[in-house]
Backbone as numpy.savetxt, mean C-alpha at the origin, in Angstrom:
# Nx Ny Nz CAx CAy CAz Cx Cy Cz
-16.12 -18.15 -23.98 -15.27 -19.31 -23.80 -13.86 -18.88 -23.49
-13.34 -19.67 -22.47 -11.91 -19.74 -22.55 -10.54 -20.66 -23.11
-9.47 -20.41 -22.87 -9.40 -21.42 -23.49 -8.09 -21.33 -22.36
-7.46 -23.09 -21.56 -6.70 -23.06 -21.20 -5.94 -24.21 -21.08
-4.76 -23.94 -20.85 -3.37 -25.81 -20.96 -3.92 -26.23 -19.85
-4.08 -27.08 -19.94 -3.68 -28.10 -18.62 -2.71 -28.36 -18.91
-2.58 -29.88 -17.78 -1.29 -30.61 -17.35 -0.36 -31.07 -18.21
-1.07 -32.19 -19.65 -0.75 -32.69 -20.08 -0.14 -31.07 -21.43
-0.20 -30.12 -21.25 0.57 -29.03 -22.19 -0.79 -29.02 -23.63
-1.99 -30.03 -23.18 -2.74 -29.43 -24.52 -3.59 -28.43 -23.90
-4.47 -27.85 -25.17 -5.33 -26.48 -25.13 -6.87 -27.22 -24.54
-7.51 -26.89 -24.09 -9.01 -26.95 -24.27 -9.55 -25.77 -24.06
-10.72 -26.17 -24.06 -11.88 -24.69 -24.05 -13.09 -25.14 -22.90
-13.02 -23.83 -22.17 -13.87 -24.19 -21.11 -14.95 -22.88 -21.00
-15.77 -22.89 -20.44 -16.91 -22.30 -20.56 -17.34 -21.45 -18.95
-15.72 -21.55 -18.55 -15.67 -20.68 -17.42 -15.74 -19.13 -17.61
-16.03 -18.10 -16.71 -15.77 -17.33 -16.69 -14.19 -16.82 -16.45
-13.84 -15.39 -16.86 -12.46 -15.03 -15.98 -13.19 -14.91 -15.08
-12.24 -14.51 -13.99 -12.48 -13.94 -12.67 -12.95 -12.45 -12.93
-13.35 -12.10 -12.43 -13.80 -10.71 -12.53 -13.06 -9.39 -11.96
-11.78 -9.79 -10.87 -11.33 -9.18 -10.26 -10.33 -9.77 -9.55
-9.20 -9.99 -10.26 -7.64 -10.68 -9.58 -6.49 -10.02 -8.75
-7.40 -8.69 -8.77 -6.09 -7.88 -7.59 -4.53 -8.42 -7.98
-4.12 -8.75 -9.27 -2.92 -8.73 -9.41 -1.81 -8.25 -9.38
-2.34 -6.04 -9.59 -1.91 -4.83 -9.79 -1.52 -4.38 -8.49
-2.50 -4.72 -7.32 -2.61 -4.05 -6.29 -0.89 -4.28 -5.48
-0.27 -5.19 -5.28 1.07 -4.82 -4.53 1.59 -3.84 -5.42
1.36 -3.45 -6.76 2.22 -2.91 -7.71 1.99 -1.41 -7.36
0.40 -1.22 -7.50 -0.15 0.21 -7.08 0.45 0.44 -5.69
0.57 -0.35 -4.66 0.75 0.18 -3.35 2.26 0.65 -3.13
2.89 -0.20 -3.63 4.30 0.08 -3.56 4.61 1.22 -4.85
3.94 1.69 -5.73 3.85 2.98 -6.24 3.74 3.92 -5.60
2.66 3.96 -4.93 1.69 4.79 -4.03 3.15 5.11 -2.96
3.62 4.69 -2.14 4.61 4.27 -0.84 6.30 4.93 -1.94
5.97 4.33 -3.21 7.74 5.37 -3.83 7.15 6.92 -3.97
6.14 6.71 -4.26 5.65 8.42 -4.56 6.02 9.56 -3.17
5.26 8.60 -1.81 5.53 9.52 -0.85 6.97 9.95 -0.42
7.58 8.64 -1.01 9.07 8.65 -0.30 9.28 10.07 -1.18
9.50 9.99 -2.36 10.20 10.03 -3.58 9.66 12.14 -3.13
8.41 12.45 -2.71 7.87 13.80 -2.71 8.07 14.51 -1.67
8.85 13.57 -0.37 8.81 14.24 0.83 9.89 15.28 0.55
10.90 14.82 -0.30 11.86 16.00 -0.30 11.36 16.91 -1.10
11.47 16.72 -2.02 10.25 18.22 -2.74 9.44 18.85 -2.26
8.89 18.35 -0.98 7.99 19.62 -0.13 8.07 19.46 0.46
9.45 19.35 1.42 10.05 19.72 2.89 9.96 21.09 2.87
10.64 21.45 1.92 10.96 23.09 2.14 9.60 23.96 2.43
8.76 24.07 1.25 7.81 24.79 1.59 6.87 24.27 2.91
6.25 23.27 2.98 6.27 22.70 4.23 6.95 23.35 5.39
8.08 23.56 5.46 9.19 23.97 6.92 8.28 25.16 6.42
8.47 26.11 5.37 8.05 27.55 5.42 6.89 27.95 5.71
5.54 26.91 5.31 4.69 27.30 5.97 4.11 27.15 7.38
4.82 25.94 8.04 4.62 26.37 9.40 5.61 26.97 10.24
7.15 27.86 9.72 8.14 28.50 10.00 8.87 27.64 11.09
8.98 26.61 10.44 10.11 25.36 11.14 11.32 25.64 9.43
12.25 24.58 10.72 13.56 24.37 9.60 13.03 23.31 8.83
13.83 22.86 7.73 13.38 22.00 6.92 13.95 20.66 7.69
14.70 20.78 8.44 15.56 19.33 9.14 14.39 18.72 10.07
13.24 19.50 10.83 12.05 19.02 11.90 11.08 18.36 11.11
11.26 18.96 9.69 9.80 17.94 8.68 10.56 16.81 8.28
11.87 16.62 8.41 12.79 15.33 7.78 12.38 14.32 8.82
12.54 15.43 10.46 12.42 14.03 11.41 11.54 13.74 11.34
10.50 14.60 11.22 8.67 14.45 11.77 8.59 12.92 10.75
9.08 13.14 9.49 8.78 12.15 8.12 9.66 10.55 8.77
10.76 10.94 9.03 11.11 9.66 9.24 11.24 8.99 10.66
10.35 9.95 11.33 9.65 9.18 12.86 8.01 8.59 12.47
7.55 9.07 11.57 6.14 8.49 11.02 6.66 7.41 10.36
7.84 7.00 9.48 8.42 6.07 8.79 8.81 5.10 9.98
9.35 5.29 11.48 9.80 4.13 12.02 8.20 3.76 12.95
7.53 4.61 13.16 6.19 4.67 13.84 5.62 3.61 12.77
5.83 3.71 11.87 4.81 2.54 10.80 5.52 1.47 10.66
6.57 1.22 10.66 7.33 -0.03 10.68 7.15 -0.77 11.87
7.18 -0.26 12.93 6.82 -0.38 14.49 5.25 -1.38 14.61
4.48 -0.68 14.34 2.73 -0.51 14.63 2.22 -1.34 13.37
2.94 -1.63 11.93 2.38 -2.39 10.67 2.29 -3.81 10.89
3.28 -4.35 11.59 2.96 -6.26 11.80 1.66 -6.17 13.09
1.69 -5.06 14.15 0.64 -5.21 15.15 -0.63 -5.34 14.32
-0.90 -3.81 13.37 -2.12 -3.68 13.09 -2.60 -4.73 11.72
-1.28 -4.69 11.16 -2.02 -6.37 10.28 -2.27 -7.54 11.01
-2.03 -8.10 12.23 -2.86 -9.39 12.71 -3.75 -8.70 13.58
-4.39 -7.92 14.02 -5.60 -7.34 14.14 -6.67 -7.32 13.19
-6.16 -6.51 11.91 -7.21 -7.07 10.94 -7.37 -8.24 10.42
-6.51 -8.93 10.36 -6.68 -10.58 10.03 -7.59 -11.26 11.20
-7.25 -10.27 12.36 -8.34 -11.48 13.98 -9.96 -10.98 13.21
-9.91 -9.17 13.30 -11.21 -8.54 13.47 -11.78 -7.59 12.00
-10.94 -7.82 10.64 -11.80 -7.16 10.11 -10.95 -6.33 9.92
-10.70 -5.27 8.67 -10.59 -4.06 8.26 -10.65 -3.04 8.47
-12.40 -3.53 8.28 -13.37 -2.29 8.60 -13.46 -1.61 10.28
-12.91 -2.70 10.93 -12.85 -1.63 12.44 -11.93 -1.42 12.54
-10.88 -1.78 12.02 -9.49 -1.34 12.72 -8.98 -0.11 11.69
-9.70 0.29 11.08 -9.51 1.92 10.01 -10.75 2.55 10.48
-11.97 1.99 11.19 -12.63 2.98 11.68 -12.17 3.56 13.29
-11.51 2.72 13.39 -10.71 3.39 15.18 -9.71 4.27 14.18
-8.91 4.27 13.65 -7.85 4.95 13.46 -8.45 6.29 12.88
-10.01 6.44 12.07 -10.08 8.00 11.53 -10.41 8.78 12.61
């Protein structure tokens, strides 16, 4: 049983289920996910530049030309998946 207010501010009890799955977390996780990359690119620029024997300034651009490349291409490829689906528009991209 649940139990929830309505309108009028009293309690009842209803015999609904929760939902099973409210994706409430998910903007929270993603925009985690998105501070993490920001937040790590500088911490492994350097070794990065060293292992492919670039300066560390070509992995800054490489990072923040993929950063305007996604700002660019993110409103295209979200009403694509809203026309066609998800699932094809991440299976063209692997």
């Amino acid at each position: 049983m649940r139990e929830r207010i309505t309108r009028q501010g009293t309690r009842s009890r209803t015999n609904e289920r929760a939902p099973a799955s409210d994706h409430s977390g998910t903007r929270h996780d993603t925009n985690a996910g998105v501070g993490f990359k920001l937040l790590s690119a500088g911490d492994l620029a350097d070794p990065i530049a060293r292992d492919l024997g670039v300066s560390s300034n070509w992995v800054f651009a490489a990072f923040s030309a993929s950063l305007v490349i996604s700002a660019v291409l993110g409103p295209r490829v979200g009403r694509q998946i809203d026309l066609v689906g998800g699932r094809s528009v991440l299976s063209i991209s692997i």
